[in-house]
N, C-alpha and C positions, 0 to 999 in steps of 0.2 A: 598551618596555613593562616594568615592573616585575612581576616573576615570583617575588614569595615563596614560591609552593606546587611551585616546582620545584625539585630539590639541582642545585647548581652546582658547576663544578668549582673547587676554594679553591687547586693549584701550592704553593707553599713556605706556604701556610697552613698546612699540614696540619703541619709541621715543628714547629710551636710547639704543635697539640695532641698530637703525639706527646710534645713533652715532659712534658703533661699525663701522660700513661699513664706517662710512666717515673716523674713523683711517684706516681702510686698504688700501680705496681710494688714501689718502696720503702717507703710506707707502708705495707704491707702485707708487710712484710718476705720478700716472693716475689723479691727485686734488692736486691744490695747498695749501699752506698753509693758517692757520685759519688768517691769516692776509691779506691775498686776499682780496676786496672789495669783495661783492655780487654782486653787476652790472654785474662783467665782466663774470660771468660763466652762462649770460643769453640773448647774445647778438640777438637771434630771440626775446625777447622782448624789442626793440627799442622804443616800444610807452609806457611803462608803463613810471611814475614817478622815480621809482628806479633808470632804466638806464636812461633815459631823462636827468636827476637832476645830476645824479650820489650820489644815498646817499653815507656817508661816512660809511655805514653798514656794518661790517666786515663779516667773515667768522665766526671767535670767538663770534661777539655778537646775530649770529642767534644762534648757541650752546649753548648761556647761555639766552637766550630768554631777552635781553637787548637792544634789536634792535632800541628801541624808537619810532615803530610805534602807528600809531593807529588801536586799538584794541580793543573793547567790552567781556571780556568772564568773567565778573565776576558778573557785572549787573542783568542779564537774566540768566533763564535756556539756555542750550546746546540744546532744542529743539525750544528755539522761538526765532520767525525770526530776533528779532533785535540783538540775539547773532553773533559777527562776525564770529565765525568758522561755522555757520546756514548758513550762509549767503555765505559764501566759498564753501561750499559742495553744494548749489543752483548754485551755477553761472555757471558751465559748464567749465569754464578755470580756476581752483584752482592756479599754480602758478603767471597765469594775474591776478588774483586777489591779492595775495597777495603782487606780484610785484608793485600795482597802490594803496597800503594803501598809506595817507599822512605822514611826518617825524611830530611827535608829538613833542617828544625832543632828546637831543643828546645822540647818541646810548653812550652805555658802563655806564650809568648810574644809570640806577634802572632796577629790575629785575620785566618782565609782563610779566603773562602765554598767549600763544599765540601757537595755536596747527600750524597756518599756517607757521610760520618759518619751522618747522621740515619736511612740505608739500614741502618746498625749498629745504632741504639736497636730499630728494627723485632725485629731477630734478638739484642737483648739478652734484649725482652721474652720471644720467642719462647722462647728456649732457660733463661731462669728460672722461668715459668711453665706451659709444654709448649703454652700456644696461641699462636696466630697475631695479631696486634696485633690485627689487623680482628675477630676474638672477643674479645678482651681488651677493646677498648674498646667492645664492643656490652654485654658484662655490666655491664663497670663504671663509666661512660661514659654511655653514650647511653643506656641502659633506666632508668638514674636520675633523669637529665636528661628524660625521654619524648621521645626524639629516634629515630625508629624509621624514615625514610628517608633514609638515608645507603650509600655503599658505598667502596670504596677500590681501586683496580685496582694490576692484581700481576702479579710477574713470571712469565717461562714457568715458573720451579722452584717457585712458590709463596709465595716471600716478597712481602711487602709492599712496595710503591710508597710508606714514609712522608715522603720527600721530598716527597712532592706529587701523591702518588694519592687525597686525599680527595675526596670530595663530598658536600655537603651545602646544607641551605635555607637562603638567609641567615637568617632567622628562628632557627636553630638555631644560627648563626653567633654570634649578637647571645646569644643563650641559652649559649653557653660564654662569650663575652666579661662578661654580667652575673656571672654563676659566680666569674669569676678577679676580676675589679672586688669581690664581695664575700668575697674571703681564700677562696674553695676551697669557700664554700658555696651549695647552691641550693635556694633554697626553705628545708626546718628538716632536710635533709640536707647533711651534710659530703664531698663528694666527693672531694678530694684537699687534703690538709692544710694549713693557711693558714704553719705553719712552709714546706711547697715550696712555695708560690706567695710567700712572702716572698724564697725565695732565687733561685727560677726568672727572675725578674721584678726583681731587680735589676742594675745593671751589673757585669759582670764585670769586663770588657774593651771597647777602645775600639774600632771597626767601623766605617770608611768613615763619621766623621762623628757618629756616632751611637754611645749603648752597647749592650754586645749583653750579654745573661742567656742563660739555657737556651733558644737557640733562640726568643726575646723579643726585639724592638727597641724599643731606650728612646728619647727622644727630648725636646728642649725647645722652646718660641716665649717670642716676646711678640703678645700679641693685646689690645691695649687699655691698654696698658702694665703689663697683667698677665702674670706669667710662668704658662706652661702646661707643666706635664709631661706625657707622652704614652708609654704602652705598647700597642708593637700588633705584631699577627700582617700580614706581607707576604707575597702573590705573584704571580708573571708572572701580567702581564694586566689587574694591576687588582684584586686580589682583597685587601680589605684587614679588619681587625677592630682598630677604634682604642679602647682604654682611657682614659680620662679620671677618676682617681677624685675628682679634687677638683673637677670639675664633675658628677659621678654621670651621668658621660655614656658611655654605647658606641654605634660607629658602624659599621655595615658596609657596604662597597661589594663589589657586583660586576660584571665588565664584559669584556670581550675585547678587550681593546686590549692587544696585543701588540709595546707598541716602550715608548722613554721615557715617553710620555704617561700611559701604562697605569699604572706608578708615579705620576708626579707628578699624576697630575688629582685620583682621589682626597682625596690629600693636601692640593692646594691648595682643592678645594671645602670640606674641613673647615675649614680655617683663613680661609677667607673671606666663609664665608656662615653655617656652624653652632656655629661657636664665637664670633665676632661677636655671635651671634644672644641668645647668653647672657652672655658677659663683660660688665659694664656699661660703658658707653662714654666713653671717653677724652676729655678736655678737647681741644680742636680746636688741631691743630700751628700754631704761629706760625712764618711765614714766616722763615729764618732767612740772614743773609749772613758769611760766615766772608772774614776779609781775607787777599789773597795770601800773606802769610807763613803763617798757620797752612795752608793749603791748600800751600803748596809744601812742609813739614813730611810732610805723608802720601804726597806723591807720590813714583814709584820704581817696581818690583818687586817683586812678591811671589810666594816660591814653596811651594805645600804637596806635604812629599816624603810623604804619602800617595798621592798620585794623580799627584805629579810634574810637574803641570799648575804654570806661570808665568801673574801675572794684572800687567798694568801698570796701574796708578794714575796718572793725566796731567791737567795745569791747562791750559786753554783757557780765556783771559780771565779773569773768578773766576768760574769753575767746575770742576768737579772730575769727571772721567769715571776710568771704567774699559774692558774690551773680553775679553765673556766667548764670543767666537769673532773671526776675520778680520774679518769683517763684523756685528758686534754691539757699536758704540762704544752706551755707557750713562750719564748722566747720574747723580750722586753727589747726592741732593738729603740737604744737613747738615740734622740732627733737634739737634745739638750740635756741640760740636770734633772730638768723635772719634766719633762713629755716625753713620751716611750709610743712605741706603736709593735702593733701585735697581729697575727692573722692565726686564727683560730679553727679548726675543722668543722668546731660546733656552731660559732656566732660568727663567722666571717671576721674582716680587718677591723678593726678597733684602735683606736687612739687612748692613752691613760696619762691626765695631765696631774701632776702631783703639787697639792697646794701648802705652805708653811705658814705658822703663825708668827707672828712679833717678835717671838725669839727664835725663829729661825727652824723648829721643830716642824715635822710635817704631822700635819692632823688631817688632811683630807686628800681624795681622790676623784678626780669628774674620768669616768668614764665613757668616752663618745663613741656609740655605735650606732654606724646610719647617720640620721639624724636625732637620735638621741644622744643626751647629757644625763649619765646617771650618777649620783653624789655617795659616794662611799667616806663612810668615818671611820679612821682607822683606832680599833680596837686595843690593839697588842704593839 
């Protein structure tokens, strides 16, 4: 049953409107700019490593979660203890803890998911405004928006849960989604500045496939052999707010599915049934046969040292497969010489466009699934 008139819980939604508040923060020149260290907006923690040291951790690299600490969240589940956001939520002082992580490497250079940075923007706002996010964005935020059922759950000391303690209606979901879709306004009020949603909402940095902004994920298709851009708020479960500006479209899911699917269904109901639903549609694929040579040309290995995952490429007869688990051999049906598309049991439909160098040799692979673009080099 669909349940508009109840708040739902939104998990790392929340993350991307917290970034909201830190643009208003600054607008409002109550927070400095994303170029501020971190150290300095934390000066009651004197003994952590952060201030001690003074990392050179910007304001910009907890935003784009590039901070370079150390961090566990991909290892373990989210519920066992040696996960570091486990182990955050345990400690009793959430931003001592994440103030006293070691500097692993230099911020601003690789993007690591890491729930405890966004546990910082909480206690940025905090401690440059004198309130508590959860008041900060009821004033400035939701009373403007007339978004008056919401709440955010919080730790034992009283700070805010902004990794993923909001809740809210989806209706009021879709009502900050329209908001950021029109540059920061609602309605004939300016809510948070179309300059920070210009910069919030663009890529910074590259993220597991995707670009990542202020606590924003960017993203591309093709749906009709139209290309679609895509900015949206994600969280565990299923909890999604997809931007669309050049279709003037916002879409919110919510749901409790708690594994892969939770992410991916979402995502693939949009791309299959509501963005379809408007793209105007494609001239009808011709059947296409590519001769052994060109098909022995793509075949090989292919490894992406993101994820460090090998995908082989192999000809059977002329045909063209791949194998994206033990037991998930997948059919390459060619659209062209070098783009193939796949529907998988495990990862759903998938696009694989095959890229060539100078001499005509293929060296690379962009795998797009979703909205993701994953870069495979081929190996072998």
């Amino acid at each position: 049953m669909l349940r508009l008139r109840e708040s739902h819980f939104l998990a790392s939604v929340s993350k991307s409107i917290t970034s909201i508040l830190i643009g208003i923060a600054i607008d409002q020149k109550i927070a400095s700019d994303v170029e501020t260290k971190a150290y300095e907006f934390f000066p009651e923690y004197a003994g952590t490593k952060w201030v001690n040291e003074k990392y050179p951790i910007t304001l910009h690299h907890i935003l784009t979660m590039s901070a370079g600490v150390d961090w566990e969240a991909n290892k373990y589940s989210r519920r066992d203890p040696r996960h570091t956001t486990y182990q955050m939520y345990a400690s009793g002082d959430p931003i001592g803890f994440v103030l006293d992580r070691d500097l692993s490497e230099a911020p601003g250079e690789k993007f690591y998911y890491n729930s405890g940075l966004t546990i910082l923007l909480g206690g940025i706002v905090k401690n440059t405004s004198g309130q508590y996010i959860d008041d900060f964005a009821g004033q400035y935020l939701f009373a403007p928006m007339g978004i008056t059922d919401y709440h955010w759950d919080k730790f034992a000391d009283g700070n805010i849960q902004t990794d993923g303690g909001l809740h809210l209606k989806p209706r009021d979901m879709a009502k900050i989604g329209y908001m950021i879709m029109k540059n920061g306004k609602w309605k004939d009020r300016q809510i948070v500045s179309s300059d920070w949603v210009a910069k919030s909402t663009k890529k910074h940095i590259d993220a597991l496939g995707l670009g990542y902004g202020y606590q924003w994920w960017i993203g591309k298709t093709k749906v009709n052999n139209q290309t679609i851009k895509v900015l949206f708020a994600s969280g565990h479960g299923g909890q999604k707010i997809f931007i669309i500006p050049d279709l003037d479209l916002v879409a919110v899911f919510t749901s409790r599915v708690f594994n892969s699917k939770g992410h991916s269904g979402p995502e693939g109901f949009l791309l299959k049934y509501i963005i379809p639903s408007i793209v105007p549609s494609a001239a009808p694929k011709k059947a296409l046969k590519l001769s052994p040579e060109i098909l022995d040309e793509l075949t090989g290995k292919y490894e992406t040292k993101e994820h460090g995952f090998v995908a082989p490429i192999f000809r059977e007869g002329d045909k063209l497969y791949t194998r994206t688990s033990l037991f998930d051999k997948v059919e390459l049906i060619p659209e062209s010489e070098t783009q193939f598309s796949g529907d998988s049991k495990n990862i759903g439909e998938f696009k694989i466009h095959f890229i060539k160098d100078e001499r005509g040799n293929v060296k690379q692979c962009i795998a797009y699934l979703g909205f993701r673009g994953i870069h495979f080099d081929k190996i072998e």
